[in-house]
N, C-alpha and C positions, 0 to 999 in steps of 0.2 A: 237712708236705706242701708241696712246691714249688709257689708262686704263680703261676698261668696268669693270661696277660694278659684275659682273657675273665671273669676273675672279677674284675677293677676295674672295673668297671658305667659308672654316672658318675664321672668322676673330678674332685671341687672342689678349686679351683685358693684357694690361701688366701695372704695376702701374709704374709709372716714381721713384717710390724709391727704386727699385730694383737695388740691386751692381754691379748685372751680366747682366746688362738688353741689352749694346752691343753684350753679347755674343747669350745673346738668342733670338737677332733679326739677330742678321749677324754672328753668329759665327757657323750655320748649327746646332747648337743642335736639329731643329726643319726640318727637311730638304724639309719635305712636305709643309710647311708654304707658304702662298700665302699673307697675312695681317695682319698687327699689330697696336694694337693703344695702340698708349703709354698715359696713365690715369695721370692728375693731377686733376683731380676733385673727384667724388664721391670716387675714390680707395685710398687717399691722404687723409692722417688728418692733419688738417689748419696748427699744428703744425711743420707738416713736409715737407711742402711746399718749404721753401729753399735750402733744401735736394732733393727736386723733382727736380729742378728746374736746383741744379747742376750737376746731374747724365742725364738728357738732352740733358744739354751742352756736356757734355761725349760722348753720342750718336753721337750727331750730328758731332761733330769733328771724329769721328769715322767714321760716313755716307758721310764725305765729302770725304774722306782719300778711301771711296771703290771705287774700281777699276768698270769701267761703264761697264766692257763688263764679272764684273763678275752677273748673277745672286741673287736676293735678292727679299724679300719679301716687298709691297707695306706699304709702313709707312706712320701712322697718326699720330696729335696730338690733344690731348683733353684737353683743356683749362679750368680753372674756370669758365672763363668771361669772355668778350670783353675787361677789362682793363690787362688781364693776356694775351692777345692774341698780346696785341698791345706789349707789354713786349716782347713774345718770338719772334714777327717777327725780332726783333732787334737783335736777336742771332748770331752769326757767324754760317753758315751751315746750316740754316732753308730752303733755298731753294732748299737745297736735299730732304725733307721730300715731300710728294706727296699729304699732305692737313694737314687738319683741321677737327675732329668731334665740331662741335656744341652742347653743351649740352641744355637742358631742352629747346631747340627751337618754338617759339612760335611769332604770329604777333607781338607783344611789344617788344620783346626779339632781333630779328633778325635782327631789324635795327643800332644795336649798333656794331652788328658784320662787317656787310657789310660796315660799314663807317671806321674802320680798315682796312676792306679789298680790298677797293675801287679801290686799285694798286698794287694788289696781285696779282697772276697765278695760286696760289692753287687750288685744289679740295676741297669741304668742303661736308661731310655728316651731314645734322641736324638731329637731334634725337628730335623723339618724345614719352613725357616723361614725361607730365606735365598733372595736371586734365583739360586743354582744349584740349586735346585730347578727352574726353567725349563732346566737344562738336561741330558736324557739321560745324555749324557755323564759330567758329574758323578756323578750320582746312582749310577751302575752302580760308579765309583773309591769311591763312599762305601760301598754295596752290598759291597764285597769287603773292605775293611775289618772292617766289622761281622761279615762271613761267619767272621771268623777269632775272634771273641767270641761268635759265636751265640750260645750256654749262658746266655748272661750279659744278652742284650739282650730284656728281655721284652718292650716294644712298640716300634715308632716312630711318633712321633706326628708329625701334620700340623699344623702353626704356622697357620691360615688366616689368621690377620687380621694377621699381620708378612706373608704371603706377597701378600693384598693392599694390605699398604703400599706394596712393592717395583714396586704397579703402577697408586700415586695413585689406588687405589679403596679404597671400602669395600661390604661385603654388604648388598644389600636386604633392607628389614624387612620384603618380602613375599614374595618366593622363596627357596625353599633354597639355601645354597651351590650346589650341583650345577648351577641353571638361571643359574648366574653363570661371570665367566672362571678360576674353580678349579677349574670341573666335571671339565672334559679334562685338568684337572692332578692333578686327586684316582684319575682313573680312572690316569694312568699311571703313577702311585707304587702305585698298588697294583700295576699288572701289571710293575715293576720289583722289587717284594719282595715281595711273595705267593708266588708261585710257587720262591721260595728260602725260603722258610718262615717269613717276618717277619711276623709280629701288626703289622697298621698300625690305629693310635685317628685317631678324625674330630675334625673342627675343632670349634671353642668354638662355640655359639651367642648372639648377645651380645644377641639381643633377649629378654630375658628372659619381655617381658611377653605377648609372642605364643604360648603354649605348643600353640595346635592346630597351627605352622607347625613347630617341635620336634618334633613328634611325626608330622608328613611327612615331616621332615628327617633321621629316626633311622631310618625305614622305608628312606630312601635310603641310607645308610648302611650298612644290611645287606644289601641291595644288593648293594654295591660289597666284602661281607663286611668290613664295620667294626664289630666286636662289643664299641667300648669307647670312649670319649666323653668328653671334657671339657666340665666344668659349671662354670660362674661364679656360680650361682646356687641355693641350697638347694633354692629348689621345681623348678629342672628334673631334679632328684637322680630323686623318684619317674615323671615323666615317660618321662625314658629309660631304667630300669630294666623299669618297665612295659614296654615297647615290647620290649624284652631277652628275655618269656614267650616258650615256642612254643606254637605254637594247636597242640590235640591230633590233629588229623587229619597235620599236621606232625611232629608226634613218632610216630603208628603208622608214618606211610612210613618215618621214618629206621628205626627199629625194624628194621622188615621188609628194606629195604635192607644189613644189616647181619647178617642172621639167616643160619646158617650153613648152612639149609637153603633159603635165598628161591633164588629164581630168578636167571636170565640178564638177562630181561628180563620184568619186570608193571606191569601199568597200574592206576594209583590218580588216582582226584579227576578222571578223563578226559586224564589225561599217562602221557607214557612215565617209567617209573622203573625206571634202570640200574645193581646195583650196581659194575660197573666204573668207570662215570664219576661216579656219585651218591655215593658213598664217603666222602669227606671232607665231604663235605658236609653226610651225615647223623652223622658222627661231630661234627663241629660243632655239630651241631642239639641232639644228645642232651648235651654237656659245657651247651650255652647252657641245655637244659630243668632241667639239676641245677644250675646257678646262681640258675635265675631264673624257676624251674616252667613247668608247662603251662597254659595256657590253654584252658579246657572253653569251645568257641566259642558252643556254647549258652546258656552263663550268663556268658559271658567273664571268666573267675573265673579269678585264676591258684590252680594246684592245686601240690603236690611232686611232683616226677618221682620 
């Protein structure tokens, strides 16, 4: 069954030079885990690159060796560059992994990658992550690039914290990204690829230890229909997954909005519910409740959809 970006939950970002780093993608220390992306770039100092490089290979010979009908979480890999990418395809067991993140992805940038990738099968997520992300213009050149790989590009992710490099800030450890200067930048990436069909993930959370302000931050996110999240840190795994349930009054409207007998137009919970324009939205609702259940608001219990 083909991997929908919706069903990578949190996704823990793991630095490739880690000792244990088979045990903590397949060894179940993590049990809720849904995606991981193994880091050789920003989380990698240059230094220790051929140490990333052979703890990897470790992985991999480990991800070949699992047994297919045991469950595991969806594995990425995050490369320097397109001349590191062309390197690890050459791996023994890379075609157990299930993509590719793109780093700092950009129209200049992208064509290096895909010429790599020209007879690959991978999934690849670009990240965007660069100061042309500030600018429109780019973003739409990058936009039509990717349009021509669609199939292939299961999310694009939001870089927050390289993108507030580029602007000599970093995020307050008391407001969400969204009440900072990425808000307005986060909103028009989505409405530059949403509406062409791109799964966009939200930015890292890097205060770990604040998890009530996570779990504001994740509400904003959905929002803004960001249904897939990078984690830096084990415990905000069940946080934002949590947050991922639909409350069951939520899931009867999509239902109903989707039923082949509902109406034009009815009202539920004291709102209008259309399904002409509520459509995808309740189609969203219902993939998000079979990912990640319903929540009985009464007992706030997530339940199976």
């Amino acid at each position: 069954m083909r991997l929908h970006a919706w069903d990578l939950g949190a996704t823990l970002y793991l630095p490739a030079t880690r000792d244990d780093l088979a045990h903590a993608v397949l060894g179940g220390r993590h049990p809720d885990l849904r995606s991981a992306v193994i880091c050789l770039e920003d989380a990698v100092d240059s230094a220790e690159v051929p140490l990333a490089l052979s703890r990897l290979q470790v992985l991999l010979a480990r991800l070949a060796a699992h047994a297919a009908d045991v469950p595991r979480p969806a594995i990425f890999v995050r490369p320097r560059d397109a001349i590191m990418l062309a390197h690890i395809l050459r791996f023994p067991g890379i075609e157990a992994v299930d993509g590719f993140v793109i780093p700092k992805a950009t129209a200049d940038s992208l064509p290096a990658y895909l010429a790599v990738l020209a007879f690959d099968h991978h999934l690849l997520m670009p990240t965007l992550e660069t100061r042309e992300v500030f600018d429109p213009a780019e973003m739409r050149r990058l936009r039509e690039q990717l349009t021509a790989i669609q199939e292939r590009v299961l999310a694009v992710r939001i870089g927050g914290n390289d993108l507030l490099q580029t602007l000599g800030a970093r995020r307050s450890a008391e407001r969400t990204v969204y009440d900072g200067p990425l808000g307005p930048v986060i909103a028009n990436l989505v409405a530059t690829y949403a509406p062409w069909g791109f799964t966009l993930s939200a930015p890292v959370f890097e205060h770990f230890g604040n998890l009530a302000l996570l779990r504001e931050e994740v509400e904003r996110d959905l929002e803004h229909g960001l249904l897939t999240k990078t984690a830096i840190h084990p415990s905000q795994i069940g946080i934002i997954q949590g947050a991922y349930a639909v409350a069951d009054a939520s899931y009867a409207e999509a239902k109903q909005i989707l039923s082949d007998d509902g109406r034009a137009v009815f009202a539920s919970r004291q709102a209008m519910c259309e399904p002409a324009t509520h459509r995808l939205w309740a189609q969203g609702t219902l993939h998000r409740a079979k990912a990640f259940g319903i929540l009985c608001t009464s007992h706030a219990t997530p339940l199976s959809a």
